[in-house]
C-alpha positions in Angstrom: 0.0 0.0 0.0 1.1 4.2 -0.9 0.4 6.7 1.3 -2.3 7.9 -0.5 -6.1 8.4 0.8 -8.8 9.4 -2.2 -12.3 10.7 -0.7 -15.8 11.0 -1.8 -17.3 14.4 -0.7 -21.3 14.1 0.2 -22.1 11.9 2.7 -18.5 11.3 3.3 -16.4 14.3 4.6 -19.3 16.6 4.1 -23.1 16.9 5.0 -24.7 18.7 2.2 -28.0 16.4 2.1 -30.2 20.0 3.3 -29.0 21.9 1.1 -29.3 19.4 -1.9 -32.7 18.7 -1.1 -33.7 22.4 -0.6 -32.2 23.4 -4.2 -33.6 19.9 -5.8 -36.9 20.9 -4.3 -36.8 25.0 -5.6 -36.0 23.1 -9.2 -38.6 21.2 -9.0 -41.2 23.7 -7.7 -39.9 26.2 -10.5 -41.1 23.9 -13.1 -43.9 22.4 -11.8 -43.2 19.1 -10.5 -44.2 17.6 -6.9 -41.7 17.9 -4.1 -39.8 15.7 -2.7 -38.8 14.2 0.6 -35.0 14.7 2.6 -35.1 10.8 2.5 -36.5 10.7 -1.6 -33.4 12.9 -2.5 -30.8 10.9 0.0 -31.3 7.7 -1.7 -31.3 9.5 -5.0 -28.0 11.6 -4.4 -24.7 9.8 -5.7 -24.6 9.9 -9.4 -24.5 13.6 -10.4 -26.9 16.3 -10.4 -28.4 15.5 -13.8 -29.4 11.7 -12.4 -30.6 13.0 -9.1 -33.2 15.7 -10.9 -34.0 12.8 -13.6 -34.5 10.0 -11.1 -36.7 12.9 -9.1 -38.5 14.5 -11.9 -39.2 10.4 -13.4 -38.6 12.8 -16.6 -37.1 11.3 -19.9 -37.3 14.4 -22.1 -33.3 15.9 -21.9 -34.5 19.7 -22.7 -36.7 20.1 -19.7 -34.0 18.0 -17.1 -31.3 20.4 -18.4 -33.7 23.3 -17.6 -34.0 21.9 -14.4 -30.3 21.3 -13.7 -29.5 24.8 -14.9 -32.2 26.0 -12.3 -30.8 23.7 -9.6 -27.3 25.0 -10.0 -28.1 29.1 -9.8 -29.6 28.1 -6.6 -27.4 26.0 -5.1 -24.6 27.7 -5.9 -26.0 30.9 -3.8 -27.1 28.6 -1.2 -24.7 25.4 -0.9 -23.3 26.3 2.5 -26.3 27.4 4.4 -26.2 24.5 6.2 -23.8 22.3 4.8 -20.6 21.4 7.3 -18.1 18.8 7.4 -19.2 15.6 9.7 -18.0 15.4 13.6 -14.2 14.5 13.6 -13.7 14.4 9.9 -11.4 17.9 9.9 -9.6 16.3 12.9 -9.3 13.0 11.2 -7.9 14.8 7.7 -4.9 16.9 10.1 -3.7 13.9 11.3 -3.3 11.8 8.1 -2.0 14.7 6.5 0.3 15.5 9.4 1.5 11.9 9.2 2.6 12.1 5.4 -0.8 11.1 3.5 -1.2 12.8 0.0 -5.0 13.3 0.3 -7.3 13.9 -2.9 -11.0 14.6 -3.4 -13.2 13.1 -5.6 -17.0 13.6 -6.3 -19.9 13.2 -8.7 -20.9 16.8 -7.5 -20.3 19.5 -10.9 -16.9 20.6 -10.6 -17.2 24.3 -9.5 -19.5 23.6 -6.2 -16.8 20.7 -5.3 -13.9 23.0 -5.3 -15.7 25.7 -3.9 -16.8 23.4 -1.0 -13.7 21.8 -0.6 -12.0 25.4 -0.4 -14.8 26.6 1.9 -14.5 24.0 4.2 -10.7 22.2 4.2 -8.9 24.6 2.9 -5.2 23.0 1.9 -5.9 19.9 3.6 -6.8 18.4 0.0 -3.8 18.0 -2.5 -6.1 17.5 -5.2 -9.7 18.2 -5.8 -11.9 17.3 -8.8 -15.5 17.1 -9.3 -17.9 15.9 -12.4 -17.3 17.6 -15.7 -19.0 17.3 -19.0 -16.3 16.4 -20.8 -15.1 13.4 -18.3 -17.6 10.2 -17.3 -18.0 10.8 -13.8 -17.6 7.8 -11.0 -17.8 4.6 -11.4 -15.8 5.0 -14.8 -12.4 5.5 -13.9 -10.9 8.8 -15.7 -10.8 11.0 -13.0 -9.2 8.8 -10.7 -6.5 8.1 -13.6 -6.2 11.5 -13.7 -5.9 12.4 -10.4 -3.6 9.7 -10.3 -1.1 11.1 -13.4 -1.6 14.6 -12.1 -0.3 13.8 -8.6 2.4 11.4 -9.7 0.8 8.4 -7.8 0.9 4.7 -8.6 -2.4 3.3 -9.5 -2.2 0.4 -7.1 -2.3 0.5 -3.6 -4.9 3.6 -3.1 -7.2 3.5 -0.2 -10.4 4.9 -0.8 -13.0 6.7 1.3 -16.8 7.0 0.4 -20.3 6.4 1.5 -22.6 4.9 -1.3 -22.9 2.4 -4.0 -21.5 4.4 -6.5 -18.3 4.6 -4.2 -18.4 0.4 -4.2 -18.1 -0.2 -7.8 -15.6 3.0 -8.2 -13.4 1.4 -5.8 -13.8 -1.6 -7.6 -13.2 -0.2 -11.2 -10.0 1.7 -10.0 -8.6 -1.3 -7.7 -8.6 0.2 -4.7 -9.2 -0.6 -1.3 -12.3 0.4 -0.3 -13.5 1.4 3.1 -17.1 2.8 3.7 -18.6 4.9 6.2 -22.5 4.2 7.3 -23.1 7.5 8.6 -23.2 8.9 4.7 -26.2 8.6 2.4 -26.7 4.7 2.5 -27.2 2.6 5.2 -24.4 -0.2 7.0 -27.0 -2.4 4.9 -27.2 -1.1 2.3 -23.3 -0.9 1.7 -23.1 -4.2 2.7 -25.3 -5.9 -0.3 -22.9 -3.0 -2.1 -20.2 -5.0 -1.4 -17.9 -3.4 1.0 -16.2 -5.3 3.2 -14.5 -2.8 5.7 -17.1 -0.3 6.9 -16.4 2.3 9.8 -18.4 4.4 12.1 -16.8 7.3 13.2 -13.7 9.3 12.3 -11.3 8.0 14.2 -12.0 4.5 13.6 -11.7 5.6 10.0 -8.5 6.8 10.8 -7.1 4.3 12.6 -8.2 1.5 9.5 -6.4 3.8 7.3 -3.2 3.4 9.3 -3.9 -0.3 9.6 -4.2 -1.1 5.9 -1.8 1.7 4.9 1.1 1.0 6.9 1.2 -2.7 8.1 3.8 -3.7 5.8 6.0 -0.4 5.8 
């Protein structure tokens, strides 16, 4: 195993499910379509903001999602932090790998500007690397941005732990060949992750932190 540590942002190091719902909800609203619950948009949230509205809105026709996306995004990006703020332990938790020699990158389904504005907001330098979905890259489970995250940061491909909360994160892991560990207090339940197929699942911060160490450094 490398010294290297690659997160997933919501539901992981971040809780931004209010705020997601609130600006999913003004979208919908905008343009006519029914509301939808916190726990609706949780179990929705992990493939992009484009899935989330489509699986929300049950809408096929591509003109009116990207109307609603483009509405989505005006609002949240004036109101992405009004409650959002990282989980209990998880700044703590990102100090001490990174004052113990971890290279620590960011990587999310979330469009790109909101993820580095977030990750700015909220870690400041802790992150060596930070990239969020674009429309010219497939966004997770495909495995470009973690082979470019990878080339950009000078890191093996092999031997990567990585961090996330969700489905999506199982089968990303499993793309990239990394070792997975998830977190239950994310977006998906310890159940849920488990018919995912994670094996290693944590509950808080520091037990997070001390698997890291574990997997990371027992053959240094």
């Amino acid at each position: 195993m490398q010294k290297t540590v690659f997160f997933d942002l919501d539901g992981t190091v971040l809780d931004t499910l209010p705020d997601l719902a609130k600006s999913a909800n003004y979208a919908l609203k905008e343009l006519g379509y029914p509301t939808q619950s916190l726990e609706s948009v949780r179990m929705a949230i992990g493939h992009g903001i484009r899935n989330l509205l489509r699986e929300l809105m049950h809408c096929t026709d591509e003109q009116e999602l990207e109307k609603c996306r483009e509405i989505f995004k005006d609002y949240y990006d004036a109101h992405k932090a009004d409650t959002t703020k990282p989980f209990d332990g998880i700044l703590n938790m990102l100090q001490d790998l990174k004052n113990r020699g971890y290279k620590l990158v960011l990587i999310s389904n979330k469009y790109d500007g909101a993820t580095k504005d977030l990750a700015m907001r909220f870690f400041g330098d802790l992150f060596d690397g930070v990239y969020g979905s674009r429309d010219d890259i497939p966004a997770k489970p495909d495995r470009d941005l973690f082979q470019i995250a990878c080339k950009e940061h000078g890191v093996s491909q092999d031997g990567i732990i990585y961090v996330g909360d969700s489905e999506v994160d199982c089968e990303f892991a499993r793309n990239c060949g990394m070792t997975l560990i998830a977190v239950n207090w994310g977006f998906r339940t310890q159940d849920q992750l488990i018919q995912a197929g994670a094996d290693i699942i944590v509950s808080s911060p520091i037990e997070l932190y001390n698997t890291v160490i574990r997997i990371a450094e027992e053959f240094i």
